[in-house]
C-alpha positions, 0 to 999 in steps of 0.5 A: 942641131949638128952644128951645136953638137959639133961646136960641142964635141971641139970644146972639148977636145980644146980643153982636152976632157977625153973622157968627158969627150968619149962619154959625149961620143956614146951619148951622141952615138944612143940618141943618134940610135934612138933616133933611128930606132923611132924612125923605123918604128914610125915606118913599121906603123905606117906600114901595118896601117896600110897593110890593115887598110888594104886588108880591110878592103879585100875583107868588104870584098869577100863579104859582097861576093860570099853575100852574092854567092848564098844568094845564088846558091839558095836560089839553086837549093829552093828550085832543086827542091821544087823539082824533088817534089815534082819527082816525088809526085811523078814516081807516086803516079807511077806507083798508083797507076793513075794522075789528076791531070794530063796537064799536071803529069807533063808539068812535073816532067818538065824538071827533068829539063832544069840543069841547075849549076852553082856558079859563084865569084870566084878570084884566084885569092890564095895565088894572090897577095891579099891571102897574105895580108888576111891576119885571121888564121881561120879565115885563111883555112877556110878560103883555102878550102873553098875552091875544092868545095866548090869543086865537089859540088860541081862534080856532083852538079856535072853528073846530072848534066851528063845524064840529062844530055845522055839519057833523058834528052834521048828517052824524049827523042825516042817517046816523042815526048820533048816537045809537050813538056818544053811546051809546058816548060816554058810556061811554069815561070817557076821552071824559068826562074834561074835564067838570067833573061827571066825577068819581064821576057816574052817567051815564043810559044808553041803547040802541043804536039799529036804525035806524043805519047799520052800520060797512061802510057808513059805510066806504063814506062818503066824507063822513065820511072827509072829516068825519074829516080836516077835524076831524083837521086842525083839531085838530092845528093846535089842539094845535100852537097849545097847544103854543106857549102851553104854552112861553108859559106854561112862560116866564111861570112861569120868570120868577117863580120868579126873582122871588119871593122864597122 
């Protein structure tokens, strides 16, 4: 092909048509333009189907690991709950001064003990590359915003952590009460549920302690009524708080189903 342009262009210059020549040489020179011009557009193409591809492999991600994440966060939720209830029941034992059950009282105690935290998968994905090639601007805000929502929930979350190791476990020392509600703890496969071992496992039992203070008493404790509200408290505000993220989450994974392409 270049040598029939040339053989071209020296025909005419041997028959001394200049202008015939120059309007050859621009001609030459548009489609050799053209010629790039497709090339680069071919690139370009070629480019954004790969960026397309890839973002369409970090979207499949994302909905795995959201789709993990409410599945841990509701497990969290529906357990707090449980344990709202047991508090509930226990402040309402203290209200009436009276209880079905020895048995029962210390059962429902045994929620002090649960340290619920939220742990979800988390990738540095706004310090990475694929928060670039992510095209929907919504999306985007939205992952952005996830680690600082995370973040306040685990705030709240540490708060009853705290108190858990600086008040409640202290209160059972000084009672002499740890030991029958562990006891009765590790006996509610409800309570045991959220550790990761629960599945089949044979638990070590152990017996009831003589020393411990029976139920009557303990209803007499305005301490530990005043345990129980405190650790009431703290974990509704940490349900309302997941609640919230659920929504983010539910939102996140609403965007990508709209994003990948089935």
């Amino acid at each position: 092909m270049i040598k029939f342009f040339r053989k071209i262009r020296q025909r005419l210059l041997t028959e001394n048509k200049f202008s015939k020549y120059l309007l050859y040489a621009i001609g030459e020179i548009v489609l050799v333009v053209i010629g790039i011009l497709i090339a680069l557009w071919i690139n370009n193409l070629n480019q954004q189907r790969k960026i397309k591809t890839e973002e369409q492999v970090v979207l499949k991600q994302l909905k795995n690991e959201f789709t993990i994440n409410l599945k841990q966060l509701n497990s969290k939720i529906d357990l707090r709950n449980d344990m709202l209830k047991d508090f509930e029941d226990c402040l309402n034992y203290f209200t009436n001064q009276e209880i079905e059950s020895d048995s029962l009282f210390i059962a429902k105690l045994g929620s002090l003990y649960l340290t619920l935290t939220f742990d979800p998968i988390q990738n540095d994905l706004v310090g990475s590359r694929s928060i670039q090639i992510i095209s929907n601007k919504e999306l985007k805000r939205l992952l952005t915003n996830w680690t600082s929502d995370v973040h306040q929930l685990r705030e709240m979350e540490q708060l009853y952590v705290n108190y858990y190791t600086g008040s409640i476990m202290t209160f059972m020392d000084k009672t002499g009460t740890g030991r029958n509600i562990l006891k009765r703890f590790w006996e509610d496969s409800n309570k045991t549920a959220y550790l990761l071992a629960n599945e089949n496992a044979n638990y070590r039992k152990i017996d009831k302690s003589n020393l411990s203070t029976n139920s009557l008493e303990l209803l007499k404790n305005y301490e530990l009524e005043s345990i129980i509200s405190h650790a009431y408290g703290l974990n509704l505000t940490n349900n309302y708080e997941s609640q919230a993220l659920k929504k983010h989450i539910n939102k996140i994974l609403e965007v990508l189903d709209l994003e990948i392409e089935k």
